[in-house]
C-alpha positions in Angstrom: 95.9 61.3 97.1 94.6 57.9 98.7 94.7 54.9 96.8 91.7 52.7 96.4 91.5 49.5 97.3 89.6 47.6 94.9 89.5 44.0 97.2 90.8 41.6 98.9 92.5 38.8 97.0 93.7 36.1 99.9 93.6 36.1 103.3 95.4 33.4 105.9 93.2 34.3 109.2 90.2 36.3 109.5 87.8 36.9 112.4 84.0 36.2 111.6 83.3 39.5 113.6 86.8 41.6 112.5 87.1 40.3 108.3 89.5 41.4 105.9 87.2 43.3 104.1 87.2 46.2 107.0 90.7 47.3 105.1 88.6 48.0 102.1 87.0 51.0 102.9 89.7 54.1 104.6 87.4 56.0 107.0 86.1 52.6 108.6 86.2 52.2 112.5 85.9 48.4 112.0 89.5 46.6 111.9 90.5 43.6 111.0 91.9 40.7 113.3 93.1 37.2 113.4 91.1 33.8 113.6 92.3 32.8 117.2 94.6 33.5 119.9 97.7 31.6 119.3 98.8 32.6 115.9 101.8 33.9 115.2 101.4 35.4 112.0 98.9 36.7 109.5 98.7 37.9 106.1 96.6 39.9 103.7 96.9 40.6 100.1 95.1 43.7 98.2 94.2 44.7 94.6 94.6 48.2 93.7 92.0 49.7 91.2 94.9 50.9 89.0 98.7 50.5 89.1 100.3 53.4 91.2 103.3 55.1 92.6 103.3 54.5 96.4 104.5 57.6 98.3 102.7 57.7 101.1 101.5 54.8 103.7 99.7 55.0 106.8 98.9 51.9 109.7 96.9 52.0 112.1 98.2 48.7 114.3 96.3 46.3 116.8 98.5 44.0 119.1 100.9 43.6 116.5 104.5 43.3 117.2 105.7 43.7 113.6 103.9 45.0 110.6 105.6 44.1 107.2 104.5 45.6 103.9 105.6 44.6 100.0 104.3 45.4 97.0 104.0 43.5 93.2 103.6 44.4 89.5 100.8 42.4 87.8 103.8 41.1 85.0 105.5 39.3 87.9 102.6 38.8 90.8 105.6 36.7 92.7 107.9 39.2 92.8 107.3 41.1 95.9 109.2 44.2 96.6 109.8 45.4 100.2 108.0 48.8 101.2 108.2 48.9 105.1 109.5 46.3 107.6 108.3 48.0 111.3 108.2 47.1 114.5 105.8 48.3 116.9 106.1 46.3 120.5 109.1 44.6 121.6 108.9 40.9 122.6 108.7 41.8 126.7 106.1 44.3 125.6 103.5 41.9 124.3 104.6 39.1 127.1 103.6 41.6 129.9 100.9 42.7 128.3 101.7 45.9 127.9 99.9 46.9 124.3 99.9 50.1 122.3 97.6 50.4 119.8 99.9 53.1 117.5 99.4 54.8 114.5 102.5 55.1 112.1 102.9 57.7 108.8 105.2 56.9 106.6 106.0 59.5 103.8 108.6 59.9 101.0 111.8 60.1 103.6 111.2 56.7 105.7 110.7 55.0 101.6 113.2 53.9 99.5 113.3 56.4 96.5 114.0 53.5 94.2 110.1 52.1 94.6 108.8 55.7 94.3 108.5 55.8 90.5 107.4 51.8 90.4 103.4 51.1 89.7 102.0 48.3 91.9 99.3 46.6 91.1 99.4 44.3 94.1 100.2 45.1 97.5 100.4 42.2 100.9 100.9 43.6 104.2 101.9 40.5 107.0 101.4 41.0 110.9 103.6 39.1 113.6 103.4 38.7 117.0 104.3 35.3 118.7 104.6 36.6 122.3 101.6 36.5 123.6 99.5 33.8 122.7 96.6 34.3 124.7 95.8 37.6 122.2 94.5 38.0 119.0 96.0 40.7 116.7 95.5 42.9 113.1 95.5 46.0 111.7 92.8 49.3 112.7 93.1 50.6 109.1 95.5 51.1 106.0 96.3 53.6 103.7 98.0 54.1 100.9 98.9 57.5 99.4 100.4 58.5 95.8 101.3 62.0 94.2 99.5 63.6 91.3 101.4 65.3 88.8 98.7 67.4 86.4 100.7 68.6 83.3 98.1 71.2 80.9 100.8 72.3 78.8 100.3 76.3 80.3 102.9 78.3 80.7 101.2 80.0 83.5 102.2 79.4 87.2 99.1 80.9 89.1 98.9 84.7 88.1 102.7 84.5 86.4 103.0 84.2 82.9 106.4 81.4 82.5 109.8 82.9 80.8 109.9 81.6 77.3 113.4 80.5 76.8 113.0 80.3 73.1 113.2 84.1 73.0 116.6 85.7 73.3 116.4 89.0 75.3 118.7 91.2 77.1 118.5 90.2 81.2 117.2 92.2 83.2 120.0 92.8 84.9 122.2 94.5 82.2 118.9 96.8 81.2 118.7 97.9 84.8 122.5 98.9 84.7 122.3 100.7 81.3 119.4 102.4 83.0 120.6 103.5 86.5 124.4 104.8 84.3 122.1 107.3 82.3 120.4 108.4 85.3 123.5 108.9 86.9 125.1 110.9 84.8 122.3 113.2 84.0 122.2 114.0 88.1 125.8 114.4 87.7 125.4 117.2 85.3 122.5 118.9 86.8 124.2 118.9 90.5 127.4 120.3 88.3 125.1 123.2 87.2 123.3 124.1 90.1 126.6 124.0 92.6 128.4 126.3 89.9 125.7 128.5 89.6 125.2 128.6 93.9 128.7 129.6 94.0 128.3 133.0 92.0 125.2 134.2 93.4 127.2 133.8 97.1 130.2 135.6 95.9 128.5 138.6 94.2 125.8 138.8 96.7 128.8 138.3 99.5 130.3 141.4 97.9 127.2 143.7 97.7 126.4 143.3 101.3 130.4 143.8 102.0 130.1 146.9 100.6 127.3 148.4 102.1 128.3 147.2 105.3 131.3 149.5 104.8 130.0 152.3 103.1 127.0 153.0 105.8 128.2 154.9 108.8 128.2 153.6 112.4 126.7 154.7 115.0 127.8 153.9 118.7 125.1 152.6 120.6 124.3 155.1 123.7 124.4 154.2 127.4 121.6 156.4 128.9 122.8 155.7 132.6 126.9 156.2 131.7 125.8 159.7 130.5 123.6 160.5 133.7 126.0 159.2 136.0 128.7 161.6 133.8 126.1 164.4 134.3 126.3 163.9 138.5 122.3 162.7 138.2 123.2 159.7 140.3 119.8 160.0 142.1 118.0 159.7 139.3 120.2 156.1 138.8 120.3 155.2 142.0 116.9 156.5 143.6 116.9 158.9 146.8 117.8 157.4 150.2 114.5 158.1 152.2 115.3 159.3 155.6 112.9 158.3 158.7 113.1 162.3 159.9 114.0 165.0 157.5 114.4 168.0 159.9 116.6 166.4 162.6 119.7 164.3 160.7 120.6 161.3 162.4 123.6 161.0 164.8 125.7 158.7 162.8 125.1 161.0 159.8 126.4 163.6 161.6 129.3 162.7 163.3 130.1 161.3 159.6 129.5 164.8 158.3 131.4 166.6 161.0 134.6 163.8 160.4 134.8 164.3 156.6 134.8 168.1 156.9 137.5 168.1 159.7 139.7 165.3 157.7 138.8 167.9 154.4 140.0 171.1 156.5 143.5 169.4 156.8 146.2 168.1 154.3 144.5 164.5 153.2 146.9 162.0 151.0 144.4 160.2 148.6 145.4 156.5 147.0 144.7 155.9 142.9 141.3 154.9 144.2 140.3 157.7 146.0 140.6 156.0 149.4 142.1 158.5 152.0 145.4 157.7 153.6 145.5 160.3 157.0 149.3 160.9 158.3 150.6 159.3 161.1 150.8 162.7 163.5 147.1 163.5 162.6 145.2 159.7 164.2 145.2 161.3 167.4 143.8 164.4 166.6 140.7 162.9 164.6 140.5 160.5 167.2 140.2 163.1 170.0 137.7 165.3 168.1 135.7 161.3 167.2 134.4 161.2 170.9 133.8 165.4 171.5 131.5 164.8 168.7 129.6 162.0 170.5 129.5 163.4 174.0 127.8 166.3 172.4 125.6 163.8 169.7 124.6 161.8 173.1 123.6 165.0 175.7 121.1 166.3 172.8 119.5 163.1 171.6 118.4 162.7 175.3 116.9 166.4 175.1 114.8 165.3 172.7 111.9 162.9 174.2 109.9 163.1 171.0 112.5 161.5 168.8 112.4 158.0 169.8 113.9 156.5 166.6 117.1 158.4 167.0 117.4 157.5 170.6 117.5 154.3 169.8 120.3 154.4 166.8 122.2 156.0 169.0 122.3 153.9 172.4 122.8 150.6 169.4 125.7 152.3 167.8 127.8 154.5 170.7 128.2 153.1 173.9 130.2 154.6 177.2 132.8 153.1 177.7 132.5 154.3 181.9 128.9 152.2 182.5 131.0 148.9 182.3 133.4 149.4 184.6 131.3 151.6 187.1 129.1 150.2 189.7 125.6 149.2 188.5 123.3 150.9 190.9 125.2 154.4 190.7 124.2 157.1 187.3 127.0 156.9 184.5 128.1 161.0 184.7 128.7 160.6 180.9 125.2 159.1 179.6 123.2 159.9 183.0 121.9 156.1 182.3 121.7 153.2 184.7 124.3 150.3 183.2 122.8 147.5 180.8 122.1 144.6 183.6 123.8 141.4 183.2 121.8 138.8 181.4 121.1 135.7 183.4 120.3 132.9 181.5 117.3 131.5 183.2 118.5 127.8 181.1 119.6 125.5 184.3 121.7 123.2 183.4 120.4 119.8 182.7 122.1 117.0 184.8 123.7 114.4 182.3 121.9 111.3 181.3 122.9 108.2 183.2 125.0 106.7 180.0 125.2 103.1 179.9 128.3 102.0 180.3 129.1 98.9 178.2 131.7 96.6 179.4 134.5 96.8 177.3 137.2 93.9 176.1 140.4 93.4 174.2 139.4 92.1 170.9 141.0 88.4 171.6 139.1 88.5 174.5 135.7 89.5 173.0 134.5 85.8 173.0 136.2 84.7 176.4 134.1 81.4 177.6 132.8 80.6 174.5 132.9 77.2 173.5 131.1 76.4 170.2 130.6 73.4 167.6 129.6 73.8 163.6 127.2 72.2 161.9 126.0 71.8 158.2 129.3 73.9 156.7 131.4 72.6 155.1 134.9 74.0 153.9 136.1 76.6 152.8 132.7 78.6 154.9 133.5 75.9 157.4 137.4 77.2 158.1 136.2 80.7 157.6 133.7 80.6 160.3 136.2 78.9 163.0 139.2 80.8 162.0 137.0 83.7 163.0 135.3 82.8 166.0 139.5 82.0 167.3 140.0 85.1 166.6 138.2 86.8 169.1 138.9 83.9 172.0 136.4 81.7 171.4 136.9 77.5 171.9 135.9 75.1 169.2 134.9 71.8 170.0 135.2 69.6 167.1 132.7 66.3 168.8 130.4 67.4 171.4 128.0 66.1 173.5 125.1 66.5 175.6 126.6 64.9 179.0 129.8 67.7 179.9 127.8 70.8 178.4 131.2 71.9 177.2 129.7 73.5 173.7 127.7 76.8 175.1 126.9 77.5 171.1 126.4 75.6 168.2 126.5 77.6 165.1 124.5 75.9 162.5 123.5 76.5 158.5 119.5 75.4 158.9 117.4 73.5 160.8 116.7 70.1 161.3 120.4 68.7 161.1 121.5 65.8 163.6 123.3 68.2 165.6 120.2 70.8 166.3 118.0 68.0 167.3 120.5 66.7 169.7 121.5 70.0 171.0 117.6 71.5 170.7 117.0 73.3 174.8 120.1 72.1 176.1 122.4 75.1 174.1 122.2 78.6 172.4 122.0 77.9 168.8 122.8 80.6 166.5 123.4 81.3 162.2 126.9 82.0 161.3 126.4 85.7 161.2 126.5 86.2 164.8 130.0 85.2 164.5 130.7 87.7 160.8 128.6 90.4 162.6 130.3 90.4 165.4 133.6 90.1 164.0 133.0 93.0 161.5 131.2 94.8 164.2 134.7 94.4 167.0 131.7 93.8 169.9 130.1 90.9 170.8 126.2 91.1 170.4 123.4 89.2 172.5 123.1 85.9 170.4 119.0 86.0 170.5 119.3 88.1 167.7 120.7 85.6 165.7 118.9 82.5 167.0 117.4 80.3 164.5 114.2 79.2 166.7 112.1 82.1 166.2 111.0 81.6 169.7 114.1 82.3 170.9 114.6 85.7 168.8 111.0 87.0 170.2 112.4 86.9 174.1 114.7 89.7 175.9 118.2 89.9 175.2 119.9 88.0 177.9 123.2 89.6 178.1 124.9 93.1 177.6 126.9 93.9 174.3 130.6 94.0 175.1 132.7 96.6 172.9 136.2 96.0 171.8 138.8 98.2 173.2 141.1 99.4 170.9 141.4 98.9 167.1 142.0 95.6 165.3 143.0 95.3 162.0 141.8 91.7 160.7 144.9 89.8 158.8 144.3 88.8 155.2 143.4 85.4 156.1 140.4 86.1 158.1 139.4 88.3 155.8 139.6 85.7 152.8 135.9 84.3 153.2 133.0 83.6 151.0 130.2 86.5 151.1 126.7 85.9 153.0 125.0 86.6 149.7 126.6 83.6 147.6 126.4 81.3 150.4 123.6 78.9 150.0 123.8 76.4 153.0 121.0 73.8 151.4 123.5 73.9 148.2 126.5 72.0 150.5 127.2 68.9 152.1 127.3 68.3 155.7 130.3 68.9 158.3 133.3 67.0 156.9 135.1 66.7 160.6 132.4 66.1 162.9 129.4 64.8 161.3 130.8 62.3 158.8 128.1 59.7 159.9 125.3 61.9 159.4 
């Protein structure tokens, strides 16, 4: 709640266009200022319409460097109390010029609790600011707050009727327990029951169906094609083999047909399985009666002109042994038949491809007349890099310059360091991983591919890849380097052996 000002009582400086009396009303955009420039300080003193608590102030400042506030009761008018003591601009602030026109709450935490529950009557507010002398210099507005405390004698908060501590009742608490216990134990009981009583009606109905179970007679279940096989009705099980010519058999089912009865006729030795295990003095025998019954198979399947199907069965499966070693323009006197002619591929055989040969090099010598500098690394990429391009017979050239042409290849981080614009045209610069690549790689690769002037990349490679002869296994040093992917070149400081004055 805002305290009204009733008036002003005294004030030291006023200007006839900025009075006093501005303060008066809250909500004014008047303020109030001092005389003339060249004052240092100014003060104000207010009547309030009725002796409050202060809780709350508010300042609106113009130009002032300090802004002082005390308070009085009406029983002691000379007795002024300290509210707030703040500065706004520093001394070099108001020298140079340099004003703020801020607006500072105060609320119960920046007061002193002691002058919370005092009532002023009287209340003087003082503005300093001896800096700048060519300025004039007040307040925008001030405000002053204080709490109201309404007390109806209700014992209602909002839609809550109060506790009335006069009345001794049981908590809450302890009626809640007595409440839950009785609820408990009355579930108790009743799960008691009802589990008791589940447990009978599962052991006599249990029982029952135990009983019946064994009193009612089984019955295997039948297997309808187990008896029909048992009854020799495989067909039926199976389904009939359909034949491409029922009147005239087949050759191969034939000479089958003739075989099994001539191996039935004699003394057969059957395994557990049924296979048949023929003597030793009886091979020769079935062996001998085997081709009779094809010689006489082959003369009557040529007979018979109509039966193509057969003919054919028969030249896939039995073949003379005579038309293979025979001439081939000469009858075979067993089959009557010309031999099969050779097949000729008509495939020529393609002339190999002219394979590029690559040149190939030891692995120390992959980078023979190589001379190269680094630039923008620093260690331990830097070592890495060198340690690397050594490997594989490369030179490094800690200073170079443009007058020997001794470096053929500066490896550089980025762009735009003091060693690519010296050596910019006059050498083949290239990224680090045209050394890593071709180290992981055992070759060494045309360096366009690794150029950093994209104008350089878009030309022709300008040299053959060379491939390492022979397998190299990298020591544990060389192999103790910093990935590509965590390697941030812009991150790092420039070459600590070479370029120290760039």
């Amino acid at each position: 709640m805002i305290i009204k000002l009733e008036k002003v009582i005294s004030c030291s400086s006023e200007h006839s266009l900025y009075p006093a009396s501005n303060l008066l009303e809250s909500h004014s955009n008047s303020t109030w200022r001092c005389a003339k420039p060249g004052e240092s300080l100014a003060t104000i003193i207010f009547q309030l319409s009725e002796p409050s608590c202060i809780t709350g102030v508010e300042i609106g400042n113009y130009r002032s460097c300090i802004v002082i506030v005390n308070a009085s009761i009406s029983s002691e008018p000379d007795n002024w109390i300290p509210i707030i003591n703040h500065q706004f601009l520093t001394h070099d602030e108001a020298a140079n010029g340099k004003f703020k026109d801020q607006v500072q709450i105060f609320t119960k935490k920046e007061l002193n609790p002691d002058n919370l529950k005092i009532k002023f009557d009287r209340v003087k507010v003082t503005c300093m600011q001896s800096a700048n002398p060519r300025e004039i210099f007040g307040l925008t507005f001030f405000i002053l707050r204080t709490e109201v405390i309404v007390d109806m004698g209700l014992d209602i908060f909002g839609r809550f009727k109060m506790k009335d501590t006069n009345e001794e009742k049981e908590s809450s608490v302890d009626r809640f327990k007595e409440k839950y216990l009785k609820l408990m134990e009355n579930n108790k009981q009743q799960a008691g029951n009802y589990k008791n009583e589940l447990k009978d009606k599962i052991k006599e109905n249990g029982f029952s169906d135990f009983q019946k179970r064994q009193e009612a007679e089984r019955e295997h279940k039948k297997k309808p094609l187990l008896e029909k096989l048992e009854a020799g009705k495989a067909d039926e099980v199976f389904g009939k083999t359909k034949e491409k010519n029922d009147k005239v058999p087949s050759t191969s089912t034939a000479i089958n047909e003739k075989i099994k009865d001539d191996i039935n006729s004699n003394s057969v030795v059957r395994t557990p399985f049924g296979d048949i295990v023929p003597a030793s003095t009886s091979k020769a025998k079935i062996e001998e009666k085997q081709k009779v019954i094809r010689k006489r198979s082959l003369s009557t399947d040529e007979s018979d002109d109509n039966d193509d199907n057969n003919e054919v069965i028969s030249n896939k499966k039995v073949k003379c042994s005579k038309c293979q070693t025979e001439s081939k323009d000469e009858l075979c006197k067993v089959c009557k038949r010309l031999p099969p002619p050779d097949i000729i591929s008509n495939k020529t055989k393609k002339p190999p491809l002219n394979k590029v040969t690559r040149p190939k090099r030891k692995f120390e010598e992959l980078f023979a007349g190589i001379s190269f500098s680094l630039s923008g690394y620093v260690n331990p990429k830097r070592d890495g890099i060198r340690r690397k391009a050594l490997k594989m017979g490369a030179k490094y050239i800690a200073d170079p310059n443009t007058t020997d042409k001794l470096c053929t290849h500066l490896v550089c981080a980025f762009k735009n360091t003091p060693k690519y614009q010296q050596f910019n045209g006059l050498t083949k610069i290239v990224s680090h991983k045209y050394i890593e690549d071709c180290f992981d790689k055992k070759k060494r690769i045309p360096w366009r591919r690794y150029a950093l002037d994209k104008n350089e990349m878009d030309k022709s490679d300008s040299e053959n890849e060379i491939v390492c002869s022979g397998r190299v296994i990298p020591s544990e040093d060389d192999l103790d380097v910093d990935s590509d992917d965590d390697f941030k070149p812009y991150d790092e400081e420039t070459d600590e052996d070479s370029d120290s004055n760039y």
